[in-house]
C-alpha positions as CSV (number, residue, x, y, z in Angstrom):
1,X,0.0,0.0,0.0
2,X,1.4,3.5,-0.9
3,X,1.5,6.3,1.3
4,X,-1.3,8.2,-0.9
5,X,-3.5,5.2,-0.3
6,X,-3.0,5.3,3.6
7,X,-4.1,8.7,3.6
8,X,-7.0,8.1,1.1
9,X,-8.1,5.3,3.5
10,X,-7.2,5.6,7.3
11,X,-6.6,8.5,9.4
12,X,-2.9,9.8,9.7
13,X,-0.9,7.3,11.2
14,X,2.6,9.0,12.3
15,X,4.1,5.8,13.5
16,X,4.2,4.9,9.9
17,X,5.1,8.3,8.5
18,X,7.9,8.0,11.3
19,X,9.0,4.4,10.1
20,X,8.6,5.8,6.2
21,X,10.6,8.8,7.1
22,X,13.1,7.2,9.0
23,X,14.1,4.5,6.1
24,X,14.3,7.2,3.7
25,X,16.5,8.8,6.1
26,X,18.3,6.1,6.7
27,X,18.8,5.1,3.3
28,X,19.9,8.2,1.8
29,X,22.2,8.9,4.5
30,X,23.6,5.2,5.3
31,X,23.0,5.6,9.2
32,X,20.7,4.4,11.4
33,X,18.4,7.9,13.0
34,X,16.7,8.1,16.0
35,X,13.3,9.2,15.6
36,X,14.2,12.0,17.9
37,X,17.8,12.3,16.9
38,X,18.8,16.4,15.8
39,X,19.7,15.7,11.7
40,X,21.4,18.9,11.5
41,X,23.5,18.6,14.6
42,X,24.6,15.5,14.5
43,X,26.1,15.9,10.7
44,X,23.5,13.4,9.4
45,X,21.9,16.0,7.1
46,X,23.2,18.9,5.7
47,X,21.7,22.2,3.9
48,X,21.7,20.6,0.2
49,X,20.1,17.1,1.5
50,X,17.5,19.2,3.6
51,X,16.4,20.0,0.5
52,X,15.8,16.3,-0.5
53,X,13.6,15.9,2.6
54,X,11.5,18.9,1.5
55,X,10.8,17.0,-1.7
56,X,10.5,13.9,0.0
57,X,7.8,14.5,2.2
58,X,6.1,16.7,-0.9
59,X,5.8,13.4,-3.0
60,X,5.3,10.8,-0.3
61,X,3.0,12.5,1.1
62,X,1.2,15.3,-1.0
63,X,1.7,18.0,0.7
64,X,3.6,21.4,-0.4
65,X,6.6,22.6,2.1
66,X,6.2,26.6,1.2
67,X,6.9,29.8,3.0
68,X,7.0,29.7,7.1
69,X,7.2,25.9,6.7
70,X,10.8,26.0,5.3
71,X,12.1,26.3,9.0
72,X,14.8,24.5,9.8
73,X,13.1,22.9,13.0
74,X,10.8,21.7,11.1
75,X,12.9,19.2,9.5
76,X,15.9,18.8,12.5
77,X,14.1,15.0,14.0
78,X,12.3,12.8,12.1
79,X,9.1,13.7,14.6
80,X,9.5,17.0,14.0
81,X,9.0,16.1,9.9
82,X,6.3,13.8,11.2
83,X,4.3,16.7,12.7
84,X,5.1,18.7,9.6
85,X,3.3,16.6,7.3
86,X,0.6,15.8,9.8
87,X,-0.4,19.7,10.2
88,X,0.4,19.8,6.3
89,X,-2.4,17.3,5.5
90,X,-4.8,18.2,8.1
91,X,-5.0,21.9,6.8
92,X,-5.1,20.8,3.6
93,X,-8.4,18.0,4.4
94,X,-10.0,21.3,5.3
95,X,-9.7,23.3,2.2
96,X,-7.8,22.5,-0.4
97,X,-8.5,20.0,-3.5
């Protein structure tokens, strides 16, 4: 089952964003994150692959990363990403498409 269809069918379900996020994490970076574990500080992520997230979570989970989003907190722990995308797709249930 794709992400899209988990949203289509079942209410958000952050343990599996967190596990989906932390794989693609894991696999881009070749480490093994905590879901609570500071990217940035550790030297995990840097500026350029921050970017990568951003489109990441866009396709995975179709939402769009714009404006006071692009915060670096926002993307520093796998949870914090998690809550990104959970506020992303709740706002957008409520008015857009």
């Amino acid at each position: 089952m794709t992400t899209e269809q988990q949203s289509e069918q079942a209410p958000f379900n952050t343990d599996a964003v967190i596990d989906e996020i932390t794989a693609f994490v894991a696999e881009q970076t070749r480490t093994s994150p905590e879901a609570d574990q500071d990217l940035f500080a550790t030297g995990v992520a840097n500026s350029m692959f921050a970017m990568r997230l951003v489109v990441f979570l866009e396709q995975a989970y179709s939402v769009t990363v714009a404006g006071s989003d692009l915060q670096l907190s926002n993307f520093s722990t796998v949870k914090s990403m998690a809550a990104l995308v959970a506020r992303l797709q709740a706002s957008g249930a409520d008015g857009d498409v």
